[in-house]
C-alpha positions as CSV (number, residue, x, y, z in Angstrom):
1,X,12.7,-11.3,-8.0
2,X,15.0,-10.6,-5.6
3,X,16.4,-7.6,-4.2
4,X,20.2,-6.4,-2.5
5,X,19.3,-3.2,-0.8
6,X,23.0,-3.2,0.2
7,X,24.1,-1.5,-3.5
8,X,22.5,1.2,-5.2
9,X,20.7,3.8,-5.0
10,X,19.2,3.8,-1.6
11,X,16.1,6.1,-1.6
12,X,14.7,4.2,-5.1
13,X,15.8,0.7,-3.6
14,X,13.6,1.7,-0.3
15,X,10.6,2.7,-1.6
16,X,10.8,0.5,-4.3
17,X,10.8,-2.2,-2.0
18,X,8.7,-0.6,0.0
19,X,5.6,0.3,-2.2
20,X,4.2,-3.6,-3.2
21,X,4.3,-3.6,1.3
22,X,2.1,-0.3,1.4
23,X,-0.2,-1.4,-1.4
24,X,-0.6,-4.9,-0.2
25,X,-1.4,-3.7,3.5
26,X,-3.8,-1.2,1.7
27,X,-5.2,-3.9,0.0
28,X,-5.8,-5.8,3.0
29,X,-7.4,-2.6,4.9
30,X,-9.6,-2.0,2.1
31,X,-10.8,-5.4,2.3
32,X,-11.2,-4.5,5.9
33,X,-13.3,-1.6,5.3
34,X,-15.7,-3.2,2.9
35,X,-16.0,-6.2,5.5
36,X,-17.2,-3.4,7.9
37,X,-19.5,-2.0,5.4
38,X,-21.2,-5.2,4.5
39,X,-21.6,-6.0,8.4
40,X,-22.9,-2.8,9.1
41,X,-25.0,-1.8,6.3
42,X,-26.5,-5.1,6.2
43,X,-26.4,-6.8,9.7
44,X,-27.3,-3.8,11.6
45,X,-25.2,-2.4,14.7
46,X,-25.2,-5.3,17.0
47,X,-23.2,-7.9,14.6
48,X,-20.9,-4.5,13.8
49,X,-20.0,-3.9,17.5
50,X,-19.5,-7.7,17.6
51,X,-17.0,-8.3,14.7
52,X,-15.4,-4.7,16.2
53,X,-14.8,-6.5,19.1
54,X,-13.7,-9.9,17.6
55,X,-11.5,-7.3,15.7
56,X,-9.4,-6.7,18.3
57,X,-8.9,-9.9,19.7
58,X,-7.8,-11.4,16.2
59,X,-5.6,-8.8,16.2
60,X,-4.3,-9.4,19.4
61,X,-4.0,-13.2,18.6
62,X,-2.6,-12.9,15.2
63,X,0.4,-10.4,16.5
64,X,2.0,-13.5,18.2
65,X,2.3,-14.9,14.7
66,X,3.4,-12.2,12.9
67,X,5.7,-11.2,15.6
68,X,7.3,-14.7,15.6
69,X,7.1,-14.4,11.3
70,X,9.2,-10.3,11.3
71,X,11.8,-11.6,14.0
72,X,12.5,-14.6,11.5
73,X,12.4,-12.2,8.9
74,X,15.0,-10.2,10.3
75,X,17.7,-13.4,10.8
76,X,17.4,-14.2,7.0
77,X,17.3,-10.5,5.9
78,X,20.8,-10.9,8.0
79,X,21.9,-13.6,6.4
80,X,21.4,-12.4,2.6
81,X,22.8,-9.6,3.6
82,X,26.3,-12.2,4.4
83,X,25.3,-13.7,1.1
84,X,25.3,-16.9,3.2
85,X,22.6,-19.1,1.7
86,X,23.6,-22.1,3.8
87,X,22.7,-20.3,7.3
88,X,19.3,-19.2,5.8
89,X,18.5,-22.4,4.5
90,X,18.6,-23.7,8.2
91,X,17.0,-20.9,10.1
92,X,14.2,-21.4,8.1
93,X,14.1,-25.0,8.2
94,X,14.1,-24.0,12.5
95,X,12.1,-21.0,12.1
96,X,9.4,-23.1,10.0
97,X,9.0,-25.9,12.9
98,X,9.2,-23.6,15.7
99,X,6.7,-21.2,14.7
100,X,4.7,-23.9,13.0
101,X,4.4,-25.8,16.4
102,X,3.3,-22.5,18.4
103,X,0.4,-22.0,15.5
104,X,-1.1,-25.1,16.5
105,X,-0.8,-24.7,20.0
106,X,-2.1,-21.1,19.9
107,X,-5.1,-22.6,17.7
108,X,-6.0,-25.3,20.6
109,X,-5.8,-22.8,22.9
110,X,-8.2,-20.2,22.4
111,X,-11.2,-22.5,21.1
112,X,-10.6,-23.7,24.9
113,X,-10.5,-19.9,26.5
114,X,-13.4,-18.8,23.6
115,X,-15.8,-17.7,26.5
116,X,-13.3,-16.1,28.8
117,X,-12.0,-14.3,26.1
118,X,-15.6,-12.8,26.2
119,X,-15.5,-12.3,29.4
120,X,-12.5,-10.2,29.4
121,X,-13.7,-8.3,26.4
122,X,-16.9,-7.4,28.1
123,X,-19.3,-7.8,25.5
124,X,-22.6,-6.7,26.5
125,X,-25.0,-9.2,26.8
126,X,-26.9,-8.6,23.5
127,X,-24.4,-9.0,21.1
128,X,-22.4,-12.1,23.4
129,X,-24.0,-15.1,21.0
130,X,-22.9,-12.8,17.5
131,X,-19.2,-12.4,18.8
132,X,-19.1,-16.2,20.2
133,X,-20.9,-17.6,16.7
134,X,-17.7,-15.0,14.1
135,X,-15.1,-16.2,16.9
136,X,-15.8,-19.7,16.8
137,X,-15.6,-19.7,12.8
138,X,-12.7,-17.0,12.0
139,X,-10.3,-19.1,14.7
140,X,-10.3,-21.6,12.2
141,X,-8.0,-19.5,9.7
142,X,-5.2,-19.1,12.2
143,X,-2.9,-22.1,10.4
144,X,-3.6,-20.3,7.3
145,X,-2.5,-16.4,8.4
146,X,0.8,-18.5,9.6
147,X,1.2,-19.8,6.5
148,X,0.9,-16.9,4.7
149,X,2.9,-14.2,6.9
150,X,5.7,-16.9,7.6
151,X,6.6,-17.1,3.3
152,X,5.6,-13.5,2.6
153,X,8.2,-12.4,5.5
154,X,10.7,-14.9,3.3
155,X,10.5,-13.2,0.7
156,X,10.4,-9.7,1.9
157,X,13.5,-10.6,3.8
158,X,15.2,-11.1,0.0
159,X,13.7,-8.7,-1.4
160,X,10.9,-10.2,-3.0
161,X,7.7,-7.3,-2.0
162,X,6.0,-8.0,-5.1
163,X,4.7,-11.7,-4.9
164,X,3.0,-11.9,-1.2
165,X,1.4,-8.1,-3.1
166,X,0.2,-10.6,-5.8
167,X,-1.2,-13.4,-4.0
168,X,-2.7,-10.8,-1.2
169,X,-4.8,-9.3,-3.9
170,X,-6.0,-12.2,-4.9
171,X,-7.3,-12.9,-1.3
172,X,-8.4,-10.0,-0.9
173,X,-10.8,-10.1,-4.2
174,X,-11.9,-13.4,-3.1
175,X,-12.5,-12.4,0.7
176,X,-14.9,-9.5,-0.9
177,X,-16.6,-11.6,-3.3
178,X,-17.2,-14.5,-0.7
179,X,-18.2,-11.7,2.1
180,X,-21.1,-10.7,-0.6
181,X,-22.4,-13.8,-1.6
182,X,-22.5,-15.5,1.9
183,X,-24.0,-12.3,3.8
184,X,-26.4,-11.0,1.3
185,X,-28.0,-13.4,-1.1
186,X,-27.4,-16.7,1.4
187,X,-28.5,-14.8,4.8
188,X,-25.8,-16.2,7.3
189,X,-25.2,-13.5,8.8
190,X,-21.8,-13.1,10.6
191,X,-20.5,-16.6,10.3
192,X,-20.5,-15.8,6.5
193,X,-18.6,-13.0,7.2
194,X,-16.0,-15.2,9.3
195,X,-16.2,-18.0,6.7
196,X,-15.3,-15.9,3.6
197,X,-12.3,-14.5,5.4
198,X,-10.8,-18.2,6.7
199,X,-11.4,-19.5,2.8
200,X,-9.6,-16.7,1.2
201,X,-6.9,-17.2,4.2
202,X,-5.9,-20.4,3.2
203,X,-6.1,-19.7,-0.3
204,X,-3.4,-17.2,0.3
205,X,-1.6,-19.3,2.4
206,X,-1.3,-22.5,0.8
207,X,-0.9,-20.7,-2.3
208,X,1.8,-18.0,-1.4
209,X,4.0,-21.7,0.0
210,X,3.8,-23.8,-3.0
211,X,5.0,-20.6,-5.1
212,X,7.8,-20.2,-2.8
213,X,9.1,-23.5,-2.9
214,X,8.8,-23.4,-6.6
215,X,10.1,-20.0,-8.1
216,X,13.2,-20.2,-5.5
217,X,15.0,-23.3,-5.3
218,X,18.0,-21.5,-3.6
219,X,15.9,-20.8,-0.6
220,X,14.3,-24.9,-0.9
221,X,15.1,-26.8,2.7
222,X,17.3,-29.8,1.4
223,X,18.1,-32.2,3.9
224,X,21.7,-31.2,4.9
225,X,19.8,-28.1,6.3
226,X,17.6,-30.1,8.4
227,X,19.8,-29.5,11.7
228,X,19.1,-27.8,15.2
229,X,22.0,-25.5,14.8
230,X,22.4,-24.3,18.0
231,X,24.0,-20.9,16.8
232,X,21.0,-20.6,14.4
233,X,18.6,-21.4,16.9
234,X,19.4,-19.0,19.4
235,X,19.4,-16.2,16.7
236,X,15.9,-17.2,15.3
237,X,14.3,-17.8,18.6
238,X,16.3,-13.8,20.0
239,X,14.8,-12.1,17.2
240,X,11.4,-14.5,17.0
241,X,10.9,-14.4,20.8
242,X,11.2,-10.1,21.1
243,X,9.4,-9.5,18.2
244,X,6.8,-11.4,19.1
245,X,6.4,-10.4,22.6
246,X,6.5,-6.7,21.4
247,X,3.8,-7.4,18.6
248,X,1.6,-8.9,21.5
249,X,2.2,-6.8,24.0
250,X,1.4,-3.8,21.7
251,X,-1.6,-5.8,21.1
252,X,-2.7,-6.7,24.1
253,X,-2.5,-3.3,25.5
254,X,-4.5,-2.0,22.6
255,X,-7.2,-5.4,23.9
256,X,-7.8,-3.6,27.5
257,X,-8.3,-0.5,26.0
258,X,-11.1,-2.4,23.9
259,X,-12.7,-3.8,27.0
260,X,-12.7,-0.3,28.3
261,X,-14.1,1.2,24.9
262,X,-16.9,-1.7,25.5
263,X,-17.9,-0.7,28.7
264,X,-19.3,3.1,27.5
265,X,-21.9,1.1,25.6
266,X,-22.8,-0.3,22.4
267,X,-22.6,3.7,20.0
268,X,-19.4,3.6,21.3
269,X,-18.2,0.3,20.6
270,X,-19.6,0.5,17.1
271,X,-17.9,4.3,16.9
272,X,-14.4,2.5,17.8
273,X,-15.1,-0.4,14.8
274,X,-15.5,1.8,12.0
275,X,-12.6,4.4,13.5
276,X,-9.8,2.3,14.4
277,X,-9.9,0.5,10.7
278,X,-10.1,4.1,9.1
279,X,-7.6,5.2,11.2
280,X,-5.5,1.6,10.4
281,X,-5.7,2.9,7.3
282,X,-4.4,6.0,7.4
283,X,-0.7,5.5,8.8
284,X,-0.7,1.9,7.8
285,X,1.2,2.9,4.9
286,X,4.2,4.5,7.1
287,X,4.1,1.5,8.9
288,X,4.7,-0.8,6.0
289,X,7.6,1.7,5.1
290,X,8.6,1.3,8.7
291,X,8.8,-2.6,7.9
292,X,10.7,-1.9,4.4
293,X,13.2,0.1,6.2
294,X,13.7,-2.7,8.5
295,X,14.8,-4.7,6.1
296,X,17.1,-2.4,4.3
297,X,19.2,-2.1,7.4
298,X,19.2,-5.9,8.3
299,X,20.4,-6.0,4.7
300,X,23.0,-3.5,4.9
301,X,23.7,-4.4,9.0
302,X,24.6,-8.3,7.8
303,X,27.1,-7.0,5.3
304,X,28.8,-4.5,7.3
305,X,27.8,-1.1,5.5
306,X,27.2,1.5,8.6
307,X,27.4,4.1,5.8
308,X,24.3,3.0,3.8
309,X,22.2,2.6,7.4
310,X,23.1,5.8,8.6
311,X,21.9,7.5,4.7
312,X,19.2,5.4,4.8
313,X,17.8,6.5,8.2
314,X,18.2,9.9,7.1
315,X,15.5,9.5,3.9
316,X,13.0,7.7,5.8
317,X,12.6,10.0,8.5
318,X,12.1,12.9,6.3
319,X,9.6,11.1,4.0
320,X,7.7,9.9,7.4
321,X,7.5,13.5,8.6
322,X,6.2,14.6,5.2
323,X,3.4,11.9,4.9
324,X,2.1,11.7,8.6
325,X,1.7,15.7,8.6
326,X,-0.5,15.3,5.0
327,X,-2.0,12.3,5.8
328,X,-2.9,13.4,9.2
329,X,-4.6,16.2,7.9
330,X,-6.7,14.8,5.4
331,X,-8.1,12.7,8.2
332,X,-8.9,15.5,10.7
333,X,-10.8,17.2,7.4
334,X,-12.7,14.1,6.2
335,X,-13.7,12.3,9.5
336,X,-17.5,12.5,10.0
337,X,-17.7,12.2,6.0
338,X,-15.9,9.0,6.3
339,X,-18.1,7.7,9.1
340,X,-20.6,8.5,7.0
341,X,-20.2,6.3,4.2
342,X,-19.7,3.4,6.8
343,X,-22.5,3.4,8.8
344,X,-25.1,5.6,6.9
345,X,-25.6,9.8,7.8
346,X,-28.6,8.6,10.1
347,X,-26.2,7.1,12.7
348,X,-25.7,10.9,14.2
349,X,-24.1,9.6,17.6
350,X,-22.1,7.1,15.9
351,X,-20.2,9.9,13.8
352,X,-19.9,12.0,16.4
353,X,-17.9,9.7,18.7
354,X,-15.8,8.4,15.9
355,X,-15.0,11.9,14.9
356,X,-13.4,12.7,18.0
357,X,-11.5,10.1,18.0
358,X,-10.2,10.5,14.5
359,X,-9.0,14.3,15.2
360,X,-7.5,13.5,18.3
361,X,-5.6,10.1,16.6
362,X,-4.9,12.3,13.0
363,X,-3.3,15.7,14.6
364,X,-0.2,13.1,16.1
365,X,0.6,11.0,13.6
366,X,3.7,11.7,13.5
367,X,4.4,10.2,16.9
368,X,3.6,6.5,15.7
369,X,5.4,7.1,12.2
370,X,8.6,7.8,14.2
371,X,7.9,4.7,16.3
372,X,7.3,2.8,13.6
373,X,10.8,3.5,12.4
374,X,12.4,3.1,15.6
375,X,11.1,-1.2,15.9
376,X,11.9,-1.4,12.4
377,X,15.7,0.1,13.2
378,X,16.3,-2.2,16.4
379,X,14.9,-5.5,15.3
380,X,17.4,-5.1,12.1
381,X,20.6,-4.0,14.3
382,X,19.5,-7.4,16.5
383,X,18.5,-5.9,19.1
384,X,15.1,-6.8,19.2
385,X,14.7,-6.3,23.1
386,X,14.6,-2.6,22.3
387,X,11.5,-2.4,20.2
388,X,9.7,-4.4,23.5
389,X,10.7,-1.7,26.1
390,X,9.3,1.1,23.7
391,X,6.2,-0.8,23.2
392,X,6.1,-1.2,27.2
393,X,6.6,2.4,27.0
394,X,3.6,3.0,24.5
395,X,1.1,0.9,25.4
396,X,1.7,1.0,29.3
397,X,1.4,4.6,29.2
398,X,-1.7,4.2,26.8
399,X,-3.6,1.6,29.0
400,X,-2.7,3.5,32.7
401,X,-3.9,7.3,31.1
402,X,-6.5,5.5,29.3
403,X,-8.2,4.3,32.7
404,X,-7.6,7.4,34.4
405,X,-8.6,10.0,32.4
406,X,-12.1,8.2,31.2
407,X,-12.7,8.2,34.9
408,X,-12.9,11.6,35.1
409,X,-16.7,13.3,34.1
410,X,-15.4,16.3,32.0
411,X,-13.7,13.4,29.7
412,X,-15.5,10.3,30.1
413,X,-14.4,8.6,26.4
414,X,-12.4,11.0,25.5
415,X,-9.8,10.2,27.9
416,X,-9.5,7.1,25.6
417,X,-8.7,9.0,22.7
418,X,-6.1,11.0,24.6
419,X,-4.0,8.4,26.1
420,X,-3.1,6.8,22.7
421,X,-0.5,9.9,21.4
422,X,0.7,10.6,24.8
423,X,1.7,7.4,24.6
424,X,3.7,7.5,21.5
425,X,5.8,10.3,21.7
426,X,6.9,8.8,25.5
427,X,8.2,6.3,23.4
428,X,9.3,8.1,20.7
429,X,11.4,10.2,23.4
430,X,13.2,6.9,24.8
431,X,13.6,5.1,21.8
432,X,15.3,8.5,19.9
433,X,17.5,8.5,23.2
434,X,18.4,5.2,23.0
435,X,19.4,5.2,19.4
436,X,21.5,8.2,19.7
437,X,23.2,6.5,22.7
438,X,24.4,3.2,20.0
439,X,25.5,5.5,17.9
């Protein structure tokens, strides 16, 4: 089903839009966190510190895709928003190709940079043949996360939240069921792990496609759409091109930090596993409602309502501010309990260096929740070049303080931990300035 944020009632059309995004994001954390449980409880600390790592990098990689998938997003949220079907029909025909040709260069690519990729990650030496063996297998679902960001942005950008919820779920049951049975019972270790994750990839993928082309024929490529439009083009490769270079720039800064974190030693690498997917989950939601707010303005930006945008922007920073000052301190209460339950009560260094970094992270939510809202606001307005300077902003300020202050004795890893808010509200400060500025 559908859904025209640009009538109605605009707090229940946002967060009724927005909700199926949170839950299916939670889904996918949770999924996440039980991965991380099965690896650690089972595999020991070594093949946790290595799929931490490999974390990271996927992350890194897979940003480029879903970077390329939200700026598409926003050109046909656009375009709905004009009610002109004809113009979305074609960017995605151009969107599809384009993006679908950079998957399959991306994929070549890193099976041929695989070991420098290790190199740059600095894996110690004892856990270098795990993170090679999960890298060499979970690169092969990279076609398959395409697939299934490029048609669940689709339908998000008409307002469809519910069905990439659906078919996400069904991943994610599969992914944990899979994880189980190959890491358990059949002993293989962290290429089970990887192998469970690329099958229930494609499953989603392929699956999430076929229902697309078959429960909306409006939105089917017919062959009068099949053109290189050269307005089109240059609209889905602005918004495509920034988006993606913000996603993996964002990314990439948070990869150097990881080669950083992996230099203090494998406690800390496995701390920075279990913390940074805890901590994922704990502003993830305000990030999925950063992403829901996006498209509301697109929405309401294609069809001319400045009204609607301004109203709109209005709710969602008060509900942001609400849930990343709870949220933030649940986290800062339940950190070493939630450590805990991850890598077992025994692992008394572990907790210790996680919980430090959850209490610094938690207390500043607030700072990413507002950034979060600031991407989602310029990618909409087309001006996706915005959202890149802010993450330059973020992140560059995150990677130079990280360095420096982890040099310094009385800090050491702690540094780390501090860079990452300073950075955020440096952001937050430009980006607020900047938006009052286009107003």
């Amino acid at each position: 089903m559908t859904r025209d944020l640009t009538q109605g009632s605009i707090p229940k059309g946002m967060l009724l839009f927005a909700l199926p995004l949170i839950c299916g994001n939670l889904l996918q954390q949770v999924y996440n966190l039980t991965d991380t449980w099965i690896v650690g409880r089972f595999l020991g600390e070594g093949a946790l510190g290595a799929v931490g790592a490999s974390y990271t990098l996927l992350t890194f990689l897979t940003s480029i895709l879903l970077g390329l998938c939200m700026g598409g997003s926003a050109y046909f949220s656009i375009q709905f928003g004009r009610g002109d079907l004809a113009r979305l029909r074609q960017g995605i025909f151009q969107a599809f190709l384009l993006i679908g040709g950079l998957t399959l260069a991306l994929n070549l690519g890193v099976y041929g940079c695989l070991d420098g990729f290790l190199r740059l990650l600095r894996i110690p030496a004892e856990i270098a043949a795990l993170t090679r063996e999960y890298l060499l297998w979970i690169f092969g679902g990279i076609a398959a996360t395409f697939l299934y960001n490029f048609f669940a942005n689709l339908l998000r950008a008409v307002g469809d939240s519910v069905t990439p919820l659906a078919f996400l779920g069904v991943s994610v049951t599969l992914n944990i069921g899979l994880d189980l049975l190959f890491v358990v019972p059949l002993g293989m270790g962290v290429k089970g792990a990887a192998l469970a994750t690329v099958i229930a990839q494609y499953v989603s993928g392929l699956g999430l496609a076929a229902w697309a082309w078959g429960k909306y024929p409006q939105l089917r490529v017919k062959r009068e759409d099949m053109v290189w439009d050269r307005r089109s083009l240059g609209n889905v490769c602005s918004l495509s091109f920034f988006t993606s270079l913000q996603q993996s720039v964002m990314n990439f800064g948070i990869l150097l930090v990881q080669g950083l974190v992996n230099s203090f030693g494998t406690a800390v690498m496995a701390a920075f596993a279990v913390a940074v997917k805890i901590d994922t989950l704990a502003y993830m939601p305000v990030q999925d409602f950063g992403n829901a707010f996006a498209t509301f303005v697109a929405q309401n930006y294609g069809a001319g309502k400045k009204d609607r945008i301004r109203a709109g922007t209005r709710a969602a920073v008060l509900w942001v501010v609400v849930f990343c000052l709870v949220i933030g301190g649940v986290v800062c209460l339940a950190a070493p309990g939630l450590l805990a339950f991850f890598v077992g009560a025994e692992a008394a260094q572990v907790i210790a260096i996680g919980t430090g970094y959850l209490r610094i992270e938690g207390a500043f939510y607030l700072g990413i929740g507002i950034l979060f809202l600031l991407y989602g606001y310029f990618r909409a307005v087309n001006r996706p070049a915005v959202s890149l300077v802010l993450t330059f902003c973020s992140l560059g300020t995150r990677v130079v303080l990280a360095y420096a202050l982890s040099a310094l004795p009385a800090l050491g890893v702690t540094g780390i931990w501090m860079a990452i808010p300073i950075g955020w509200f440096l952001a937050d400060t430009v980006g607020i300035a900047l938006w009052r500025r286009g107003q």
